[in-house]
Predicted model as a PDB file, atoms N, CA, C, CB and O in Angstrom, pLDDT in the B-factor column:
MODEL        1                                                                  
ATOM      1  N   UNK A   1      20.797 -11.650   0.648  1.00 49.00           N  
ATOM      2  CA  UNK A   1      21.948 -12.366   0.155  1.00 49.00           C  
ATOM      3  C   UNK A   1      22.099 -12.097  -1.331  1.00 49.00           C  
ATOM      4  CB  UNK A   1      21.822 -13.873   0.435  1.00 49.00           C  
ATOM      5  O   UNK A   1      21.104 -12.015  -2.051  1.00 49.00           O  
ATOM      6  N   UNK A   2      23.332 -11.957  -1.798  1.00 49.00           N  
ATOM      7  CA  UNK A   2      23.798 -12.025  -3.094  1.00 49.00           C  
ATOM      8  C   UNK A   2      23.752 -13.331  -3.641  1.00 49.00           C  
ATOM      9  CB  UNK A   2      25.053 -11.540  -3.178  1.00 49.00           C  
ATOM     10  O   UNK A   2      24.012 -14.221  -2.831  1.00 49.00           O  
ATOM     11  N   UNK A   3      23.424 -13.775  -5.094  1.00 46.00           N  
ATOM     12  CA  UNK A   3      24.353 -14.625  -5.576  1.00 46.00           C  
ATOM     13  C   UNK A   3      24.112 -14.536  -6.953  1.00 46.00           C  
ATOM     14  CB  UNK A   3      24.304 -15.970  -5.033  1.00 46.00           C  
ATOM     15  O   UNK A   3      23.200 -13.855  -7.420  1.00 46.00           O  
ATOM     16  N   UNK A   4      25.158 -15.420  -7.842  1.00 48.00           N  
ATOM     17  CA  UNK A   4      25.012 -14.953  -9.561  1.00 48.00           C  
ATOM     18  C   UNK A   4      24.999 -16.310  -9.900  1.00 48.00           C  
ATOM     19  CB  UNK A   4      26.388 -13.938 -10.473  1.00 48.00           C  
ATOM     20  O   UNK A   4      25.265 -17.300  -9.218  1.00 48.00           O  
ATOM     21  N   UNK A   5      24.590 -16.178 -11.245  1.00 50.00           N  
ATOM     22  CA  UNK A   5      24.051 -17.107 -11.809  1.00 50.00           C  
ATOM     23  C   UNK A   5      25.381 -17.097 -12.860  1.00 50.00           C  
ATOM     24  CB  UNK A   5      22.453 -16.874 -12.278  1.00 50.00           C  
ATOM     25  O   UNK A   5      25.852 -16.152 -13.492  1.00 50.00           O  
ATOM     26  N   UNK A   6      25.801 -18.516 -12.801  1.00 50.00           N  
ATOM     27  CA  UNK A   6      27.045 -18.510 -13.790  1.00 50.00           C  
ATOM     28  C   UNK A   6      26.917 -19.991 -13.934  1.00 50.00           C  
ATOM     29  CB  UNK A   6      28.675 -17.884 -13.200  1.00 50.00           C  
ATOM     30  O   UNK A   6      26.047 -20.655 -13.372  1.00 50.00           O  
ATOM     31  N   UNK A   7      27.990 -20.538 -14.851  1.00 51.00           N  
ATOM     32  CA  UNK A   7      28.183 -21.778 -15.046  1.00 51.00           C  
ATOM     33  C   UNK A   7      28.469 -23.015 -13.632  1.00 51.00           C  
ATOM     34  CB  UNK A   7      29.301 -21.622 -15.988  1.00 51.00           C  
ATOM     35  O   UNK A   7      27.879 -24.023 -13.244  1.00 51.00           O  
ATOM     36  N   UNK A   8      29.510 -22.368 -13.265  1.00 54.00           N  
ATOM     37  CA  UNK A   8      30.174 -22.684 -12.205  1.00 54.00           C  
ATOM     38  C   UNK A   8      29.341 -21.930 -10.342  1.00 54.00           C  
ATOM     39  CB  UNK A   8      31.811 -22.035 -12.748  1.00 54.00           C  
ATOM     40  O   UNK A   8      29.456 -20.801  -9.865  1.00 54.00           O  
ATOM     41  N   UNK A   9      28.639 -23.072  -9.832  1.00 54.00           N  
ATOM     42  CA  UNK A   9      28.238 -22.536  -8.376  1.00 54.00           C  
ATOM     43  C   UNK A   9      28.820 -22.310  -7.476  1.00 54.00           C  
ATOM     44  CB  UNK A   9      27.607 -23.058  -7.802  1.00 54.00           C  
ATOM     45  O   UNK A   9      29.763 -23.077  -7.280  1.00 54.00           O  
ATOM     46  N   UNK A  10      28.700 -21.667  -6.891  1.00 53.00           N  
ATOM     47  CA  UNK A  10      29.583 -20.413  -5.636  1.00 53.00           C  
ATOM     48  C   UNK A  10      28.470 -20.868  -4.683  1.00 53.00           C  
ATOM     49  CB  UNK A  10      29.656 -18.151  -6.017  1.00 53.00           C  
ATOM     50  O   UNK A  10      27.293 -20.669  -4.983  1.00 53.00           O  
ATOM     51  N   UNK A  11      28.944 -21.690  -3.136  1.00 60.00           N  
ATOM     52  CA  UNK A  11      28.722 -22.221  -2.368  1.00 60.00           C  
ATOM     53  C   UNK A  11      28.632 -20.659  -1.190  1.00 60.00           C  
ATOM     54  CB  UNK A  11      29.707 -23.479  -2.339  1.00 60.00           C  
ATOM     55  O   UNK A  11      28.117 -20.809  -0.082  1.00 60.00           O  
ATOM     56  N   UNK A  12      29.084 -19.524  -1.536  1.00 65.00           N  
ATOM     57  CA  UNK A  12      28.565 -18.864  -0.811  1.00 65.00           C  
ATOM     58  C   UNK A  12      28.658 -17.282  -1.567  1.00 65.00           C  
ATOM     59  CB  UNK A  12      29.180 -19.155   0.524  1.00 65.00           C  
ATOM     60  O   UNK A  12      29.311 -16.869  -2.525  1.00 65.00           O  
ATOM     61  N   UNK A  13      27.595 -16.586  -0.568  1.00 70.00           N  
ATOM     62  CA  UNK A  13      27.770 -15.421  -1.361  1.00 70.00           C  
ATOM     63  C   UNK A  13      28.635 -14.854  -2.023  1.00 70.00           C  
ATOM     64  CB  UNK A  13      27.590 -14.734  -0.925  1.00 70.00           C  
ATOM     65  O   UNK A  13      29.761 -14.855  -1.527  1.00 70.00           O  
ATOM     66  N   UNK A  14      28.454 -14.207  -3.290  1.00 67.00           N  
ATOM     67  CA  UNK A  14      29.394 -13.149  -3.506  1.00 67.00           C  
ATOM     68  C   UNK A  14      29.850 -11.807  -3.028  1.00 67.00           C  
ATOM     69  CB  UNK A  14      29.219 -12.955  -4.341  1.00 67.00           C  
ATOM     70  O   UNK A  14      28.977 -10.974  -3.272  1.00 67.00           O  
ATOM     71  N   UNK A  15      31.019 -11.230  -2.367  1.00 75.00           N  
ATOM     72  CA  UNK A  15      30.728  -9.661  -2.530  1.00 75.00           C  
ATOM     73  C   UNK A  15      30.842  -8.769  -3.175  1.00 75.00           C  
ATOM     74  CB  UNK A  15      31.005  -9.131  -2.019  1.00 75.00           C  
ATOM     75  O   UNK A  15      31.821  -8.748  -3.921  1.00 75.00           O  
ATOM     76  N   UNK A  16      29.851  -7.569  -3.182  1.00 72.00           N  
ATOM     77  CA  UNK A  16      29.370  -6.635  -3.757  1.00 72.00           C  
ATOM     78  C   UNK A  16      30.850  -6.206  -4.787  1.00 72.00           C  
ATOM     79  CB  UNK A  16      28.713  -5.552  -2.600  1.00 72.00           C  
ATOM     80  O   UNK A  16      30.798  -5.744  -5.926  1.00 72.00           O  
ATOM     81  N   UNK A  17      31.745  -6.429  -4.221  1.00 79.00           N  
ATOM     82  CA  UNK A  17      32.486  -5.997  -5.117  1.00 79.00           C  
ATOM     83  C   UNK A  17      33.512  -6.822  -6.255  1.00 79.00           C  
ATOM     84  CB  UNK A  17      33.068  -5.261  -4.395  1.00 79.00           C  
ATOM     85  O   UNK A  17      34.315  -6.433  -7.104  1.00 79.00           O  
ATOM     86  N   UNK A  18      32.986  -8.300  -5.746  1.00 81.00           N  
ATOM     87  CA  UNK A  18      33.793  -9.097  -6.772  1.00 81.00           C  
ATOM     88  C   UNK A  18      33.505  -8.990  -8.183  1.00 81.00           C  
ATOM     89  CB  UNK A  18      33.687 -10.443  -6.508  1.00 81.00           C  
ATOM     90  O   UNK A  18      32.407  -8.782  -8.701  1.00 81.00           O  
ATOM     91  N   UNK A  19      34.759  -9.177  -8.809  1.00 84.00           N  
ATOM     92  CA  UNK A  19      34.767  -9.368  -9.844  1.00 84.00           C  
ATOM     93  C   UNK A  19      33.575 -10.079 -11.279  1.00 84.00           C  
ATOM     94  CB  UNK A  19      35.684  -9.818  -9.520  1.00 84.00           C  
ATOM     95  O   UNK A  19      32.948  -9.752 -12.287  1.00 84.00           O  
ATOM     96  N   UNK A  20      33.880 -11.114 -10.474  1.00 83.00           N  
ATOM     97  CA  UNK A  20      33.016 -12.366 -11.200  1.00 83.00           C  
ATOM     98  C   UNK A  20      31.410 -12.045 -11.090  1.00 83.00           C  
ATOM     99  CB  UNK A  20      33.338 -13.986 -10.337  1.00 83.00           C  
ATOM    100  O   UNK A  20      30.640 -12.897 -11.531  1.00 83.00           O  
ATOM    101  N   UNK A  21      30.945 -10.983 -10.584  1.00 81.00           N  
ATOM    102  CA  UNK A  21      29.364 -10.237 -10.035  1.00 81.00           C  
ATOM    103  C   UNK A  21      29.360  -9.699 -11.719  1.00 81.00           C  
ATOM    104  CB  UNK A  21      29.373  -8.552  -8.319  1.00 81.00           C  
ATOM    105  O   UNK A  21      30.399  -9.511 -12.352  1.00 81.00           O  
ATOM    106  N   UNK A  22      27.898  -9.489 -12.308  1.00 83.00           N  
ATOM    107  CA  UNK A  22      27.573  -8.459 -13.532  1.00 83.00           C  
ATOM    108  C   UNK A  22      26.657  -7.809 -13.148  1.00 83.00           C  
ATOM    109  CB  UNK A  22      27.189  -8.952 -14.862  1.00 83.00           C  
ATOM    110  O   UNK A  22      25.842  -8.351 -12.402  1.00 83.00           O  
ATOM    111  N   UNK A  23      26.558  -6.995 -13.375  1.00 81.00           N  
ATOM    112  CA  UNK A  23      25.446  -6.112 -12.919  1.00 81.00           C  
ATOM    113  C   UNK A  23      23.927  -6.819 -13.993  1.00 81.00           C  
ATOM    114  CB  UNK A  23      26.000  -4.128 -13.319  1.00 81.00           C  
ATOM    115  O   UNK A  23      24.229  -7.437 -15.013  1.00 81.00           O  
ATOM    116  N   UNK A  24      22.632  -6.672 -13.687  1.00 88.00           N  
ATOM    117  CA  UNK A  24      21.755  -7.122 -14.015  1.00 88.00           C  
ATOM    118  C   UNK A  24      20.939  -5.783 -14.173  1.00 88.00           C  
ATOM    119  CB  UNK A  24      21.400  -8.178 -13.216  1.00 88.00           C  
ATOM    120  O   UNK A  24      20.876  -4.909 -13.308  1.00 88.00           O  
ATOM    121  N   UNK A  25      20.152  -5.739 -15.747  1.00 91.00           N  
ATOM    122  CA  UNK A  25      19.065  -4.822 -16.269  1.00 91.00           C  
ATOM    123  C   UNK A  25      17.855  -4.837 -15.559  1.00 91.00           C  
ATOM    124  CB  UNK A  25      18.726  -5.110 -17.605  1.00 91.00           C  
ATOM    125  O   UNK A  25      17.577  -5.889 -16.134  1.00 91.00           O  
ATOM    126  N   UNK A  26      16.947  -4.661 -14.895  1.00 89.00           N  
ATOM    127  CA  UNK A  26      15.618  -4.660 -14.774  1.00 89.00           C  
ATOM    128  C   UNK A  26      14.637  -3.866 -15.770  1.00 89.00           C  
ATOM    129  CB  UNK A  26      15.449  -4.248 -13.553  1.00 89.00           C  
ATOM    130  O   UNK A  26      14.471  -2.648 -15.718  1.00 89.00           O  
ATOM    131  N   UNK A  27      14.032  -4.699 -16.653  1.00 91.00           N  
ATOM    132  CA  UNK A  27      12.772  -4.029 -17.210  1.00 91.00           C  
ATOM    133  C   UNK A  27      11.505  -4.018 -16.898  1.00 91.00           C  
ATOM    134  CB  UNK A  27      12.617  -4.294 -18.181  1.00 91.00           C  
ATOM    135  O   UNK A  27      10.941  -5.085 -16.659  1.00 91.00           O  
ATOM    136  N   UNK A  28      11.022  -3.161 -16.859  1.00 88.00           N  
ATOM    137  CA  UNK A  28       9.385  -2.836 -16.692  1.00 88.00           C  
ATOM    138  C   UNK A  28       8.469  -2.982 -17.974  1.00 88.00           C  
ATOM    139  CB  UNK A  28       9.179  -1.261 -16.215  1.00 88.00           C  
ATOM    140  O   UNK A  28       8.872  -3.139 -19.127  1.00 88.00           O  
ATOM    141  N   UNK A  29       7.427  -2.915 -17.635  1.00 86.00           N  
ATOM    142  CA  UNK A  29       6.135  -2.476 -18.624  1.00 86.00           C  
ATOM    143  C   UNK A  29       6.094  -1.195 -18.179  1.00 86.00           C  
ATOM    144  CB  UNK A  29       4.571  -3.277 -18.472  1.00 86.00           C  
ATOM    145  O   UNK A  29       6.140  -0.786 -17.019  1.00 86.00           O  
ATOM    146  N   UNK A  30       5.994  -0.523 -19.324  1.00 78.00           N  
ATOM    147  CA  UNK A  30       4.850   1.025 -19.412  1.00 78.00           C  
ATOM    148  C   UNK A  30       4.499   1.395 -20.333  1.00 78.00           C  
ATOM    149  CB  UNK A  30       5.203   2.299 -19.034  1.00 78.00           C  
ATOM    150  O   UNK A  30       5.136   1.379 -21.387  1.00 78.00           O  
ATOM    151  N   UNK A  31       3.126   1.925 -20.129  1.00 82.00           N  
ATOM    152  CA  UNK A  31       2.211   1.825 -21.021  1.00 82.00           C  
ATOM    153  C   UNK A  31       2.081   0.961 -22.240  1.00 82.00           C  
ATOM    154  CB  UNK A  31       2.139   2.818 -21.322  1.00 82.00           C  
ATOM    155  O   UNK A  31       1.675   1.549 -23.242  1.00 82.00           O  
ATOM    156  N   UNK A  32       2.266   0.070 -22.319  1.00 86.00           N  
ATOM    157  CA  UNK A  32       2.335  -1.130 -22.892  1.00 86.00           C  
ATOM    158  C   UNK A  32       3.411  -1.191 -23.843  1.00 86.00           C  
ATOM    159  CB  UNK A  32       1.148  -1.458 -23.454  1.00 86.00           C  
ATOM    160  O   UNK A  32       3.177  -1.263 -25.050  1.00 86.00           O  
ATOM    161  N   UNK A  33       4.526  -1.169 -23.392  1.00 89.00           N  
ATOM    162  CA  UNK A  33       6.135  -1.773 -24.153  1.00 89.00           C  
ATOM    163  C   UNK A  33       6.728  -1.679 -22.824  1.00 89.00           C  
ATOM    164  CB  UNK A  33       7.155  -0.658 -25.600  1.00 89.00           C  
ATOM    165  O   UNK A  33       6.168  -1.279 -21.804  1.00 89.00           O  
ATOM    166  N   UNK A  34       8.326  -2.232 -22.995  1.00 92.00           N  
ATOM    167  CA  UNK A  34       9.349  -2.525 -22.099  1.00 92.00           C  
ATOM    168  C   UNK A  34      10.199  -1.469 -22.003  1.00 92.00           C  
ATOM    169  CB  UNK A  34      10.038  -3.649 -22.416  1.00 92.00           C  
ATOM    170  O   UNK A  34      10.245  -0.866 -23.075  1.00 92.00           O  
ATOM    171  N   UNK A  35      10.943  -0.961 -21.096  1.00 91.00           N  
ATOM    172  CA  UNK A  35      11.929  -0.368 -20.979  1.00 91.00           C  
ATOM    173  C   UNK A  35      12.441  -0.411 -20.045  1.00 91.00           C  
ATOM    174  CB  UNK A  35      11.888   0.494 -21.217  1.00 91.00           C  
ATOM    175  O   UNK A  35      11.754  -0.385 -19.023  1.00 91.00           O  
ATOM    176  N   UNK A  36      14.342  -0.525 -19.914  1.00 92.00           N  
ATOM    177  CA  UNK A  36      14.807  -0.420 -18.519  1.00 92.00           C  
ATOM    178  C   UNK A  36      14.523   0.641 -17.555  1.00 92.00           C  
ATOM    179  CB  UNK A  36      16.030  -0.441 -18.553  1.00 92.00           C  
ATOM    180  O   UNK A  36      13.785   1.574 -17.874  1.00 92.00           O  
ATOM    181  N   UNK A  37      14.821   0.598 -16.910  1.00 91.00           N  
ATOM    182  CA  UNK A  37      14.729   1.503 -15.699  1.00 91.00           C  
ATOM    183  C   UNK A  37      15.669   2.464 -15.165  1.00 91.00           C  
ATOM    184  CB  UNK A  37      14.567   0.806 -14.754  1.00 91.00           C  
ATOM    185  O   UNK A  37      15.424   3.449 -14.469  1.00 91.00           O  
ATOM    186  N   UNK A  38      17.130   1.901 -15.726  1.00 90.00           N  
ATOM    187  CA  UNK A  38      18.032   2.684 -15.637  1.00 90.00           C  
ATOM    188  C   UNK A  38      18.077   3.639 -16.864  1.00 90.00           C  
ATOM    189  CB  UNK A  38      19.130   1.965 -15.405  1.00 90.00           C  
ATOM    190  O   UNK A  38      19.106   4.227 -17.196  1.00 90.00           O  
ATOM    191  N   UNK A  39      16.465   3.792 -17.742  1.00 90.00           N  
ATOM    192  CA  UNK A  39      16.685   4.767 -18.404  1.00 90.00           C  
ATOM    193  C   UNK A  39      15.784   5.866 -17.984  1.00 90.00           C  
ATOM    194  CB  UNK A  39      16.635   4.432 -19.660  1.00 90.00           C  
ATOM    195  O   UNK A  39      15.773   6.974 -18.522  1.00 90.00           O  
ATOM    196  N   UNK A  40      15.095   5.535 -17.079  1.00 90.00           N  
ATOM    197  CA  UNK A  40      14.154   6.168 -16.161  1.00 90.00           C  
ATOM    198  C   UNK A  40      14.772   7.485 -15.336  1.00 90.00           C  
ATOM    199  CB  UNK A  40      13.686   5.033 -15.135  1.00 90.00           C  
ATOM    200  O   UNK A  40      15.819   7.665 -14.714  1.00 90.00           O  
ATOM    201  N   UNK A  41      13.678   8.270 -15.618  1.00 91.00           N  
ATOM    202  CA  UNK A  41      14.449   9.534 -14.916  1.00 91.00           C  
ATOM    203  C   UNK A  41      14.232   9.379 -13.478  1.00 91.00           C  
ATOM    204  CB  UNK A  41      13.882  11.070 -15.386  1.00 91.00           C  
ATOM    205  O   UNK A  41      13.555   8.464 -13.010  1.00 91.00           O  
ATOM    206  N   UNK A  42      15.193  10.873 -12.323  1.00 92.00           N  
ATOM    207  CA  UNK A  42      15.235  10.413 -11.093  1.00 92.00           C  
ATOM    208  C   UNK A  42      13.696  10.243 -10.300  1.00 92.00           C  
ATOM    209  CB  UNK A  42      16.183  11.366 -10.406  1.00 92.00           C  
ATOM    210  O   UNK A  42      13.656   9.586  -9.259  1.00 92.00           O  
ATOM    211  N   UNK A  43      12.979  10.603 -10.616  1.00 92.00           N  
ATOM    212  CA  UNK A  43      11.335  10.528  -9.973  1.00 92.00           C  
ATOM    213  C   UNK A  43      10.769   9.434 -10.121  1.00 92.00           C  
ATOM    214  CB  UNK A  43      10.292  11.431 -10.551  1.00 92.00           C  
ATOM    215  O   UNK A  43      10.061   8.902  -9.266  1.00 92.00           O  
ATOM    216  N   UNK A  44      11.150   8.763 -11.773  1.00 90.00           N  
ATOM    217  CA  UNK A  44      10.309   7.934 -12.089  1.00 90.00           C  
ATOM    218  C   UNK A  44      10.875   6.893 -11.816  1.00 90.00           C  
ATOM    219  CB  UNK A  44       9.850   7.996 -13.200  1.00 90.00           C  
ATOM    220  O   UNK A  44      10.135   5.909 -11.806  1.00 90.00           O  
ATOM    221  N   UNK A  45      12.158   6.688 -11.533  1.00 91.00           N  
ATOM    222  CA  UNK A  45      13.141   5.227 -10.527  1.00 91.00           C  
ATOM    223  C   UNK A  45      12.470   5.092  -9.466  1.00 91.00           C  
ATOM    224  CB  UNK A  45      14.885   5.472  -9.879  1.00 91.00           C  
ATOM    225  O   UNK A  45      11.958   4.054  -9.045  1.00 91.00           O  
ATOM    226  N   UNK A  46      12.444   6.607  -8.793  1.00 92.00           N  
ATOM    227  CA  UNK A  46      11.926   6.328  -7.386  1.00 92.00           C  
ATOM    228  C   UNK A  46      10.482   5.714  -7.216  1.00 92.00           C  
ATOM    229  CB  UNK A  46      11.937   7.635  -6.629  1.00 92.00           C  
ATOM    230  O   UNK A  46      10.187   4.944  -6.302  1.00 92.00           O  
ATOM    231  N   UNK A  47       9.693   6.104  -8.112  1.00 91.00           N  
ATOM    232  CA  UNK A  47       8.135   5.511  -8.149  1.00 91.00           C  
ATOM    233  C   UNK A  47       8.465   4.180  -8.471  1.00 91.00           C  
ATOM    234  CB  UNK A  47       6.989   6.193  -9.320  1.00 91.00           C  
ATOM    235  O   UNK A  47       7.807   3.471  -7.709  1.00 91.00           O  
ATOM    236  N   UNK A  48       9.077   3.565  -9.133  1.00 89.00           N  
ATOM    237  CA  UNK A  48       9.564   2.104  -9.227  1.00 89.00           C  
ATOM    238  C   UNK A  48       9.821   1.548  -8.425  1.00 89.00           C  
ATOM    239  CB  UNK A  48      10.415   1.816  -9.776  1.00 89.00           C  
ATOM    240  O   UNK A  48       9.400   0.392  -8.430  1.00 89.00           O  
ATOM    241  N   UNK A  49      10.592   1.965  -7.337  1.00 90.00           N  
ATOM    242  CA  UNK A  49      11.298   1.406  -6.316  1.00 90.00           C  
ATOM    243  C   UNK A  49       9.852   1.122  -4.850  1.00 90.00           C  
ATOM    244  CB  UNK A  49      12.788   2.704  -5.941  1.00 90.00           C  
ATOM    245  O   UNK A  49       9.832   0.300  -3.933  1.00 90.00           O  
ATOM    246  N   UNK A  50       8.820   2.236  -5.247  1.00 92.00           N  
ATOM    247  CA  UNK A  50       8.099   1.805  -4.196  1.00 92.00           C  
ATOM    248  C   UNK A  50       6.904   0.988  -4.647  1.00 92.00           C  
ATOM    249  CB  UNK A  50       7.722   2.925  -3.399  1.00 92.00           C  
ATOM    250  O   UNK A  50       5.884   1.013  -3.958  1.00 92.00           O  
ATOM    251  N   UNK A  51       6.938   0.539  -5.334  1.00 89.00           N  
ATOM    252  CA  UNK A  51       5.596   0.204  -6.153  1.00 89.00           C  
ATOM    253  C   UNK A  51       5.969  -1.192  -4.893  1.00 89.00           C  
ATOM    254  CB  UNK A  51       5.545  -0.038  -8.464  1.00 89.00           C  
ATOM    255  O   UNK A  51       6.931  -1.522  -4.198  1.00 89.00           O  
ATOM    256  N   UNK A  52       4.532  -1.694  -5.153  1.00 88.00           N  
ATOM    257  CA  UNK A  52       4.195  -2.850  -4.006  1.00 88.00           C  
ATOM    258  C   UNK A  52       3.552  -4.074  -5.062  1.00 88.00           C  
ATOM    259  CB  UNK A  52       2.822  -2.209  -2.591  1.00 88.00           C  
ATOM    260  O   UNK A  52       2.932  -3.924  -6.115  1.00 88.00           O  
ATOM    261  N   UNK A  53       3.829  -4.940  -4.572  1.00 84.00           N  
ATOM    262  CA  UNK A  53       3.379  -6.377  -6.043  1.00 84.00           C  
ATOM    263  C   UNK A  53       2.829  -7.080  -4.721  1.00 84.00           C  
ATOM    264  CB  UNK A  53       5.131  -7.632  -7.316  1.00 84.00           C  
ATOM    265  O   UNK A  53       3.272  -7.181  -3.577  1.00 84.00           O  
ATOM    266  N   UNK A  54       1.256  -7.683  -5.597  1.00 86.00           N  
ATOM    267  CA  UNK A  54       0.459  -8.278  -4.684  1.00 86.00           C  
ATOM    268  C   UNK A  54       0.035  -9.585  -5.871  1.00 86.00           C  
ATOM    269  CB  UNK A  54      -0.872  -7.133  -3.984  1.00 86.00           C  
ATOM    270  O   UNK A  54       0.346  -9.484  -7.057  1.00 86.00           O  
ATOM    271  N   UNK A  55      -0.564 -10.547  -5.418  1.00 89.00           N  
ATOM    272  CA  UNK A  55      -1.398 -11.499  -5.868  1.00 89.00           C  
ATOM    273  C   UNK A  55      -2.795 -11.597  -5.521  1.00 89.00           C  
ATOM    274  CB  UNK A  55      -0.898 -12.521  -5.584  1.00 89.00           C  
ATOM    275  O   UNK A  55      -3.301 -12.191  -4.568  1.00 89.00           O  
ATOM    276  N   UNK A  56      -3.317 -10.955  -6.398  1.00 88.00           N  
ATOM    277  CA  UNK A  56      -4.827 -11.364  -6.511  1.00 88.00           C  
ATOM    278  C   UNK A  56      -5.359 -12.517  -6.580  1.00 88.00           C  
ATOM    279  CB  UNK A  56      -5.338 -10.949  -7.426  1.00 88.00           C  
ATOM    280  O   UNK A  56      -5.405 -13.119  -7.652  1.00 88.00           O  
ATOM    281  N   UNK A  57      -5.881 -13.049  -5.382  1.00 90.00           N  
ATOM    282  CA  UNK A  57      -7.020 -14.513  -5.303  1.00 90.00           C  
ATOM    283  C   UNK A  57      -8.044 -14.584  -6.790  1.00 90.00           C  
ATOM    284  CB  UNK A  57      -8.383 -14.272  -3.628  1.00 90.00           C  
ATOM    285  O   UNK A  57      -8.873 -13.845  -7.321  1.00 90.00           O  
ATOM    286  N   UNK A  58      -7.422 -15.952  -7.075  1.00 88.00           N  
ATOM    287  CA  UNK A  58      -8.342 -16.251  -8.300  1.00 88.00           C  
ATOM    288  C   UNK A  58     -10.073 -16.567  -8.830  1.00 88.00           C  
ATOM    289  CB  UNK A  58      -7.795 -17.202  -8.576  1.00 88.00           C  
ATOM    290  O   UNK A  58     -10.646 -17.656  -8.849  1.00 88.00           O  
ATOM    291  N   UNK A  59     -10.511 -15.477  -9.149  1.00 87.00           N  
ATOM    292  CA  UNK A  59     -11.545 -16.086  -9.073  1.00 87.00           C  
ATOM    293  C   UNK A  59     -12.250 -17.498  -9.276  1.00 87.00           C  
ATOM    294  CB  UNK A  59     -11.884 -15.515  -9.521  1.00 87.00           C  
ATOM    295  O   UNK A  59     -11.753 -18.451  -9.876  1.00 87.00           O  
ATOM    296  N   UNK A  60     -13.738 -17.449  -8.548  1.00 81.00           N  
ATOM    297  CA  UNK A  60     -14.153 -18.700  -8.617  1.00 81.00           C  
ATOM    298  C   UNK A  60     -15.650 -19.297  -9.504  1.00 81.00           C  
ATOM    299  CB  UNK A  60     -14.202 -18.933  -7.229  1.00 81.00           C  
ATOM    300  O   UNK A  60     -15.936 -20.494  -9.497  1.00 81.00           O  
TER     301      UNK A  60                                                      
ENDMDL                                                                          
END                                                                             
């Protein structure tokens, strides 16, 4: 599901092509600073896109 974060709540999705939608940055870490991703070349998007996020049990 879509939805945006605005002043005003939208009781149901938005679509992909409305207006009132902004597109949103994603930044990463690498090698220790930030950078978007849409500045990422085509290989290194794709290694982004598969990366897998886990939670490690806390030690005791």
């Amino acid at each position: 599901m879509l939805f945006t974060a605005s002043p005003t709540a939208h009781p149901l999705p938005l679509a992909a092509d409305d207006p009132r939608r902004t597109r949103c940055e994603i930044w990463t870490r690498v090698m220790g600073y930030h950078r978007p991703v849409s500045s990422f070349n085509t290989g290194k998007q794709g290694e982004f896109h598969q990366r897998q996020f886990f939670r490690e049990p806390a030690a005791r």
